[in-house]
Each structure stands twice: as C-alpha cells, then as structure tokens.
Residue frames as a rotation matrix with the C-alpha (Angstrom) as fourth column:
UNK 1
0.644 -0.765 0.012 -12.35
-0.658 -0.561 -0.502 12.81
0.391 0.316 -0.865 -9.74
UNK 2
0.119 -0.394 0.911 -10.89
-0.725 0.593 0.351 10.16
-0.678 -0.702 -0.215 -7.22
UNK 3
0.864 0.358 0.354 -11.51
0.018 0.682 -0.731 7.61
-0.503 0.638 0.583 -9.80
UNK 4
0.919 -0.395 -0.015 -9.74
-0.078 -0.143 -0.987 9.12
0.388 0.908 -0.162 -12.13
UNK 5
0.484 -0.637 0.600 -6.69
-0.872 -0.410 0.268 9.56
0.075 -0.653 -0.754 -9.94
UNK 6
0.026 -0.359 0.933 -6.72
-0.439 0.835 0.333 5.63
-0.898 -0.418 -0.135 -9.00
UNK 7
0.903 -0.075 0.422 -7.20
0.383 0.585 -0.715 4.62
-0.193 0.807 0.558 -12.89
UNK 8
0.699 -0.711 0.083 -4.56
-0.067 -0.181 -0.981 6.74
0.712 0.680 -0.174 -14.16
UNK 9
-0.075 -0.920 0.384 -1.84
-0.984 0.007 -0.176 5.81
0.159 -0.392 -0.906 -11.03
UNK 10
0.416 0.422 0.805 -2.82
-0.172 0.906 -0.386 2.25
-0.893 0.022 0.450 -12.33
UNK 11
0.995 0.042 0.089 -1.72
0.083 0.139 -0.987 3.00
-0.054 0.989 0.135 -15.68
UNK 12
0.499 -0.866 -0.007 1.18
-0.848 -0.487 -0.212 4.53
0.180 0.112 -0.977 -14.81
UNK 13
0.191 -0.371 0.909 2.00
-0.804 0.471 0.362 1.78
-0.562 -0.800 -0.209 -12.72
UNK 14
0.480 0.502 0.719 1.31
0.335 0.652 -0.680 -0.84
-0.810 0.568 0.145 -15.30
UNK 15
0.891 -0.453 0.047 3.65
-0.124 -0.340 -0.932 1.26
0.438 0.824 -0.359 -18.11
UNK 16
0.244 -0.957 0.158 6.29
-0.968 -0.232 0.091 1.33
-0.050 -0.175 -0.983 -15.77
UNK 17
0.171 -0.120 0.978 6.15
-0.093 0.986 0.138 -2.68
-0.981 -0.115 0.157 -15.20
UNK 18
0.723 0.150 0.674 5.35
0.531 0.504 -0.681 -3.27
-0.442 0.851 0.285 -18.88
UNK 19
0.914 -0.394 0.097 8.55
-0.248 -0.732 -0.635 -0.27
0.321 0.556 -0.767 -20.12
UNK 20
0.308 -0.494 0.813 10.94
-0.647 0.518 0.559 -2.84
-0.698 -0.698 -0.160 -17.27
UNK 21
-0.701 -0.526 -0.482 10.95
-0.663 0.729 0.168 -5.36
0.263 0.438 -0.860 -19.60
UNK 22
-0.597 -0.034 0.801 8.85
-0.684 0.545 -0.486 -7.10
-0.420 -0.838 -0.349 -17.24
UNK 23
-0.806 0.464 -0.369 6.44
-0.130 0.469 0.873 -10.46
0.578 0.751 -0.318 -18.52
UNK 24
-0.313 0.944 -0.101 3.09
-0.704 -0.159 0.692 -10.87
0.638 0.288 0.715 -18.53
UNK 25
-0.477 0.062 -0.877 1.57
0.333 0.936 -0.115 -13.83
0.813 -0.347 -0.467 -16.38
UNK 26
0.491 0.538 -0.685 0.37
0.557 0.411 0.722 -14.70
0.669 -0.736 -0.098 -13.44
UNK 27
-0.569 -0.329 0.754 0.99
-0.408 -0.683 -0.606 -11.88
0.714 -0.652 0.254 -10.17
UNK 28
-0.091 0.459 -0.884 0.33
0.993 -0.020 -0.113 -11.30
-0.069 -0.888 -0.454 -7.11
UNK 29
-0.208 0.138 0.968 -1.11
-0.343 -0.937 0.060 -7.40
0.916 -0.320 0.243 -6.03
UNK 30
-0.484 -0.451 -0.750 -0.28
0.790 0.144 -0.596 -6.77
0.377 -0.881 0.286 -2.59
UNK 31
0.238 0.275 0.932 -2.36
0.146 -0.958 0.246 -4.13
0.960 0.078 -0.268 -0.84
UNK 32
-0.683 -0.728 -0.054 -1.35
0.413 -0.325 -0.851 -2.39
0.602 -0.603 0.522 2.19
UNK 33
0.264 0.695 0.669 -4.01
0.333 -0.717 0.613 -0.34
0.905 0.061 -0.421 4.63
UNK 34
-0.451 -0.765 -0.460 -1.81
0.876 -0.281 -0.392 2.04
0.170 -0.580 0.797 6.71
UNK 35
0.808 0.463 -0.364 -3.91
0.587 -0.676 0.445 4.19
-0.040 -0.574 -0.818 9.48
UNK 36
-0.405 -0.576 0.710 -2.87
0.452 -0.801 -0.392 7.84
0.795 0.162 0.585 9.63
UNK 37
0.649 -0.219 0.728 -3.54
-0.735 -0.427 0.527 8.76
0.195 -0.877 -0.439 12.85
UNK 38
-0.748 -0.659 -0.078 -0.83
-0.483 0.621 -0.617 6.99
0.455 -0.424 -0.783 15.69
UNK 39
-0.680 0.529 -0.507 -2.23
0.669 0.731 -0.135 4.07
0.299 -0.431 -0.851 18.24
UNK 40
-0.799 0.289 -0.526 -3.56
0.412 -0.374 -0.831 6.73
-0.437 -0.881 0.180 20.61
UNK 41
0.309 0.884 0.349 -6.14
0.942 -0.336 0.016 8.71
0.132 0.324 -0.937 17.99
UNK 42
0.655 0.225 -0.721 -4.63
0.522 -0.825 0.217 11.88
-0.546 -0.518 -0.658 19.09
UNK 43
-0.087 -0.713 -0.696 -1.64
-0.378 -0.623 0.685 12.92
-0.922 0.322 -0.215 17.05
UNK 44
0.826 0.379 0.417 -2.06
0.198 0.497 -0.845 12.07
-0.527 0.780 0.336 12.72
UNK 45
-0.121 -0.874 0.470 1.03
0.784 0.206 0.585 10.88
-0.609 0.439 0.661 10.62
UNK 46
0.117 -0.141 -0.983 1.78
-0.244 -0.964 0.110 13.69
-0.963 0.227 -0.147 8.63
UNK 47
0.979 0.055 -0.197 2.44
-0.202 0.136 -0.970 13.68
-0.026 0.989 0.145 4.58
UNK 48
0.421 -0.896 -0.142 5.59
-0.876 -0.362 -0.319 14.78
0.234 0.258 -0.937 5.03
UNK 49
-0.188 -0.294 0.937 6.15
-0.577 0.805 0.137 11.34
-0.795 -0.515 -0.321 7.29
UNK 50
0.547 0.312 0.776 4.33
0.157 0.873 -0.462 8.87
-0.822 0.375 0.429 5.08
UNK 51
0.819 -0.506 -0.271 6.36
-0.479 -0.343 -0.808 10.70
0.316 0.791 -0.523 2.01
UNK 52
-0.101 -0.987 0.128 9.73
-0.983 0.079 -0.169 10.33
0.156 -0.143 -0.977 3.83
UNK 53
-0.094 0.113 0.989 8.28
-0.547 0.824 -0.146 6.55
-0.832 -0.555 -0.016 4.79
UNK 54
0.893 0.350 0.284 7.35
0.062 0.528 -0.847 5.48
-0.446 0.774 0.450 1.23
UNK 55
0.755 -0.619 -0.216 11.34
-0.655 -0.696 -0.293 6.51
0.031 0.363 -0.931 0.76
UNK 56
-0.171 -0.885 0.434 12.96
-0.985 0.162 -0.058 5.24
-0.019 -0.437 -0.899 2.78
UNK 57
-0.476 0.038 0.879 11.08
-0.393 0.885 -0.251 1.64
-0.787 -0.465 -0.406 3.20
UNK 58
0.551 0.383 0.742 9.02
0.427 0.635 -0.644 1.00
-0.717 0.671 0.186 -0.21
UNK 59
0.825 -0.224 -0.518 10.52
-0.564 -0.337 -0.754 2.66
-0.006 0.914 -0.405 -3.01
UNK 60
0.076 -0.978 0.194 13.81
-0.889 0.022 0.458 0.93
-0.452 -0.207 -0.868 -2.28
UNK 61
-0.247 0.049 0.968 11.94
-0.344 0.929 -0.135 -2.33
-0.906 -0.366 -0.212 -2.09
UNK 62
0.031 0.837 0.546 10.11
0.687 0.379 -0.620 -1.77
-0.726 0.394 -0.563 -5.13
UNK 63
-0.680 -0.657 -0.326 11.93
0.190 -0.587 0.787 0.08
-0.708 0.473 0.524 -8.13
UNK 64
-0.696 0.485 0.529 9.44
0.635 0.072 0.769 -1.13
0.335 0.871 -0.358 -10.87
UNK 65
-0.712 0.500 0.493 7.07
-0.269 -0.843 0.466 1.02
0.648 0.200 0.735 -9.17
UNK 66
-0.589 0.625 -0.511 3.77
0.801 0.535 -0.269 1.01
0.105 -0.568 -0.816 -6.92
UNK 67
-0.359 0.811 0.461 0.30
0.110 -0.454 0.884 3.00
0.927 0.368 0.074 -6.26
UNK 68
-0.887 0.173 -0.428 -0.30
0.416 -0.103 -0.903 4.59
-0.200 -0.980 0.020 -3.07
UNK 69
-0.320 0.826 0.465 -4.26
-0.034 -0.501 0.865 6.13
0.947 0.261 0.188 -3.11
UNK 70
-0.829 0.136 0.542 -6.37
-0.526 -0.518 -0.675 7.69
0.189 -0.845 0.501 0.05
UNK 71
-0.267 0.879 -0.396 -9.35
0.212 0.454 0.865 5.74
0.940 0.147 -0.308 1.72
UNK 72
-0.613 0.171 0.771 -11.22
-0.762 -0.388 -0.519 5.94
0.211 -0.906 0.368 5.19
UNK 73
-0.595 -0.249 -0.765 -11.19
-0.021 0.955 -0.294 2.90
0.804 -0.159 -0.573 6.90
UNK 74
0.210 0.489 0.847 -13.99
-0.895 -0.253 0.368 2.18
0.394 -0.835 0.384 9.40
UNK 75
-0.595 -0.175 -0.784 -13.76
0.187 0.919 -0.347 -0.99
0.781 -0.353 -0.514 12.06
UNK 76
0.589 0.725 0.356 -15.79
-0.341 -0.176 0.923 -1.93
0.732 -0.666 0.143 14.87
UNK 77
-0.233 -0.966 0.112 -13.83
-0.595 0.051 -0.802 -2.07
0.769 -0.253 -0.587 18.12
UNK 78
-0.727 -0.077 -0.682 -14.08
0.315 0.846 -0.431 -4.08
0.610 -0.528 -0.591 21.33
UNK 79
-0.823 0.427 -0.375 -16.19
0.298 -0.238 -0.924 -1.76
-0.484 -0.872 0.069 23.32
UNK 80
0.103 0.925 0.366 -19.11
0.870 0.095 -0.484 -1.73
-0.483 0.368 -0.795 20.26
UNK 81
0.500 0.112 -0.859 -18.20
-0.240 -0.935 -0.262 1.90
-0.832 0.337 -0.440 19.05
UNK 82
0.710 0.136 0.691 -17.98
0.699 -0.014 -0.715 2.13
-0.088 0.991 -0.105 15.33
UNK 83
0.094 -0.622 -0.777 -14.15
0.108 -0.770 0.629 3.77
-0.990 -0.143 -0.005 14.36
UNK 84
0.833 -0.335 0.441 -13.25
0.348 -0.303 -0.887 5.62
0.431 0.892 -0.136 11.20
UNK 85
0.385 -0.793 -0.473 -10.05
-0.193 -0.570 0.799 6.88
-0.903 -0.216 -0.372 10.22
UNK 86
0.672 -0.475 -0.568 -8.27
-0.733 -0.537 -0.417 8.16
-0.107 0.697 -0.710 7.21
UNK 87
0.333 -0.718 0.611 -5.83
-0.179 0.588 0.789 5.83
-0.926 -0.372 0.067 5.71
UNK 88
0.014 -0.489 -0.872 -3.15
-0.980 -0.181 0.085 4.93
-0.199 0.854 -0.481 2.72
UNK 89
0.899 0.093 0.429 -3.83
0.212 0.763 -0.611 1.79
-0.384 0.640 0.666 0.53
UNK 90
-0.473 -0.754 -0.455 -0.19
-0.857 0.275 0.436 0.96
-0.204 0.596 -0.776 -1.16
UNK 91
0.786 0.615 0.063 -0.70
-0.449 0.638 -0.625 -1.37
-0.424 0.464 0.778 -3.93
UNK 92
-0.598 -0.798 0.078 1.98
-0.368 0.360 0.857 -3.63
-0.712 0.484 -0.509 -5.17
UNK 93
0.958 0.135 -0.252 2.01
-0.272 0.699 -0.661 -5.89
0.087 0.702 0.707 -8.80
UNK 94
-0.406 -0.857 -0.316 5.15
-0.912 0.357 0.203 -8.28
-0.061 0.371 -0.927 -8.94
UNK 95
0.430 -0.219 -0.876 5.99
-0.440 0.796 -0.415 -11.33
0.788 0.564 0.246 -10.27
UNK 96
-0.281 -0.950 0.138 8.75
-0.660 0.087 -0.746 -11.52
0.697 -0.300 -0.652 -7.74
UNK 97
0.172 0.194 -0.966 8.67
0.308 0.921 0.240 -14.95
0.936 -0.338 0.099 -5.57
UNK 98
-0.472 -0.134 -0.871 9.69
0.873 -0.205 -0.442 -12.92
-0.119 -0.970 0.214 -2.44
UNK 99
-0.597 0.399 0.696 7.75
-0.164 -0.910 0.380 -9.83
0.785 0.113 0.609 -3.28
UNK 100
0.810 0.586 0.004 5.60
0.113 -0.163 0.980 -10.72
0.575 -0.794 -0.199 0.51
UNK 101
0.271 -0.680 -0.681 8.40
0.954 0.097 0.282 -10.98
-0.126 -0.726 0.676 2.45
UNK 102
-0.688 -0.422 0.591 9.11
0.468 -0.880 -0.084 -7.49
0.555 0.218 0.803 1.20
UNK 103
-0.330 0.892 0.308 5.79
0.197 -0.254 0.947 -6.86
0.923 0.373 -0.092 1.89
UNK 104
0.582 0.445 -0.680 4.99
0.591 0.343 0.730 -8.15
0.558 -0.827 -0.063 5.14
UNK 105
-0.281 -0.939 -0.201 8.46
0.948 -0.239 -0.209 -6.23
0.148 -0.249 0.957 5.81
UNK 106
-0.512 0.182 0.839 6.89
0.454 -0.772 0.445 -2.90
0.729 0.609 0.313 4.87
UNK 107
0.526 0.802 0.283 3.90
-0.243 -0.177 0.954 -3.22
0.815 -0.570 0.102 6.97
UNK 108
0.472 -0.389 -0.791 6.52
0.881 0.196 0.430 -4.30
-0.012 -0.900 0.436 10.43
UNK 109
-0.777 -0.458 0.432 8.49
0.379 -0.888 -0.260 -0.75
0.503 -0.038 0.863 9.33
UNK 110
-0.456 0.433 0.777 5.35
-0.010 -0.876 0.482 0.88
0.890 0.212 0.404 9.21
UNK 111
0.303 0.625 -0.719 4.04
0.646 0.420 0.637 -0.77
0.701 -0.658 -0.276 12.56
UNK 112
0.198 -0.820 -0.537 6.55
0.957 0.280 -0.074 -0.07
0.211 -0.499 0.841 14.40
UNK 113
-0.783 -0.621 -0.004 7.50
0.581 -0.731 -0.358 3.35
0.220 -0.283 0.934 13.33
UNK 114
-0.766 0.209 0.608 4.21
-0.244 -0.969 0.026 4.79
0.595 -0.129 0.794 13.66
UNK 115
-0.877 0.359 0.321 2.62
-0.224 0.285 -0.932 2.72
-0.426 -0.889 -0.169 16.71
UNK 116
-0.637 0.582 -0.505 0.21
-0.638 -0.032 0.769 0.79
0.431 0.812 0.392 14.71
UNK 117
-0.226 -0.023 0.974 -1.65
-0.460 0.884 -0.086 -2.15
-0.858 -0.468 -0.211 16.08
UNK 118
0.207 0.203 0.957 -2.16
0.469 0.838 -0.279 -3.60
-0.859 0.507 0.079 13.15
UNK 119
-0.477 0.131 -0.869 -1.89
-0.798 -0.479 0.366 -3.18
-0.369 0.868 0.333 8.89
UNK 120
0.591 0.446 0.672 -4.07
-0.019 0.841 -0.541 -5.19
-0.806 0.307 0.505 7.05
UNK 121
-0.732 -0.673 -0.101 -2.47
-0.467 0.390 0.793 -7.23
-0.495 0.628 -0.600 4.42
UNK 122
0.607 0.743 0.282 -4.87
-0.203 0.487 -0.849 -8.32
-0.768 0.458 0.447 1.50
UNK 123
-0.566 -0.704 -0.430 -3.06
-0.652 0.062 0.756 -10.40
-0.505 0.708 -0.494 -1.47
UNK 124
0.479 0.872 0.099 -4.77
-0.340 0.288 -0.895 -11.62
-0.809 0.395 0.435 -4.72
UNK 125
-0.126 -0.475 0.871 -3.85
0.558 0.692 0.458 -13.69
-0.820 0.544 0.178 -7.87
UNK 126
0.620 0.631 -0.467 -4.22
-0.207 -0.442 -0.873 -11.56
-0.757 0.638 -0.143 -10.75
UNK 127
0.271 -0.398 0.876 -3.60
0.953 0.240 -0.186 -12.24
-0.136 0.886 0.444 -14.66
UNK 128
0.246 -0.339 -0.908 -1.49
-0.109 -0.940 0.322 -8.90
-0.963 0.020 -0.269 -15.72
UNK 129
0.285 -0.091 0.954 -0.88
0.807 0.560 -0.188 -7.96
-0.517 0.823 0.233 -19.34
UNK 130
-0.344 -0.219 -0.913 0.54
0.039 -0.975 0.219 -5.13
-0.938 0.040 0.344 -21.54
UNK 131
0.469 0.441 0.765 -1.11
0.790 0.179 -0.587 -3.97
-0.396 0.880 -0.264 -24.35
C-alpha cells in the first residue's frame, strides 16, 4: 500500500510541474531526511509541527509542488549501538539554478527549529519528462 502512496504523490507531483508550464530536461531531485523525534530521543515532532513546518518553510519555497513520504531511518552511533527512528523524506524536482540554496535553507529551518544534529541532504541528476 506504501508503494502506492509514493507512486501516486510522484505523479501528482510530476502533473503539477508538467500543468506549470514547466520544461522537460535535465533536474536535480533534492531529498531531505528529517528525524521526528528532537536531539534528546525523548519528546517526537508532532504532525501537527512538521504540517505547520512544511508551511511555513517549504511550500513557500516551492509552489510547483513537492513529495513528502514516511521512512525509518537507522544509523550506527559513536558508542556502537544501532539507532532507529521514524523520519520524513521531502523530495524536491526543479530545474531552478538556486533550487539548493533553498534547499540547504530548509534543512538549517528544520535544524534549528527542532534540535536536529544533522539532515541528510542527498541530490541526483535526473532526466524528467511529461508524457
């Protein structure tokens, strides 16, 4: 069922770019991975937060649209113990020549406001097309 979920808030995404006007070519997809607990482990961002966060700091940035989907992030920490936690994957597609700098923005909001130590930041060339 997940699947489905991430194809079809792909498509959407992808109609809204391609219903913009926008052209075809060469992108970038930006992905985000934004822990949902705070630093400490003890207290987890809330929907309502990450909702009122995807308001206020990406939608603005990003009109044409974007794809937020649920994963569970594991890392190995410094003292050898194996960590999991729950986290939100935002996906970008633009064209736009400053579309990281938005980006990289996004992920300092999100540090910041919810006491991250880190977001990972993965960015990839893709060929994008509307049929």
């Amino acid at each position: 069922m997940r699947h489905h979920v991430k194809v079809l808030a792909v498509f959407v995404l992808m109609l809204a770019f391609g219903l913009s006007g926008c052209a075809t070519g060469k992108w970038n997809r930006y992905e985000l991975y934004m822990g949902q607990s705070y630093q400490d482990g003890k207290k987890r961002i809330s929907s309502k937060q990450f909702q009122t966060f995807l308001s206020n700091e990406v939608t603005p940035e990003f009109r044409d649209g974007y794809t937020i989907y649920d994963a569970q992030g594991f890392w190995g920490g410094k003292s050898g113990f194996t960590y999991s936690e729950r986290c939100k994957v935002l996906m970008i597609v633009s064209p736009d020549k400053d579309a990281e700098q938005r980006v990289d923005a996004i992920a300092k909001a999100y540090k910041d406001k919810f006491k991250q130590e880190s977001v990972l930041k993965i960015v990839s060339p893709v060929e994008v097309g509307f049929n």
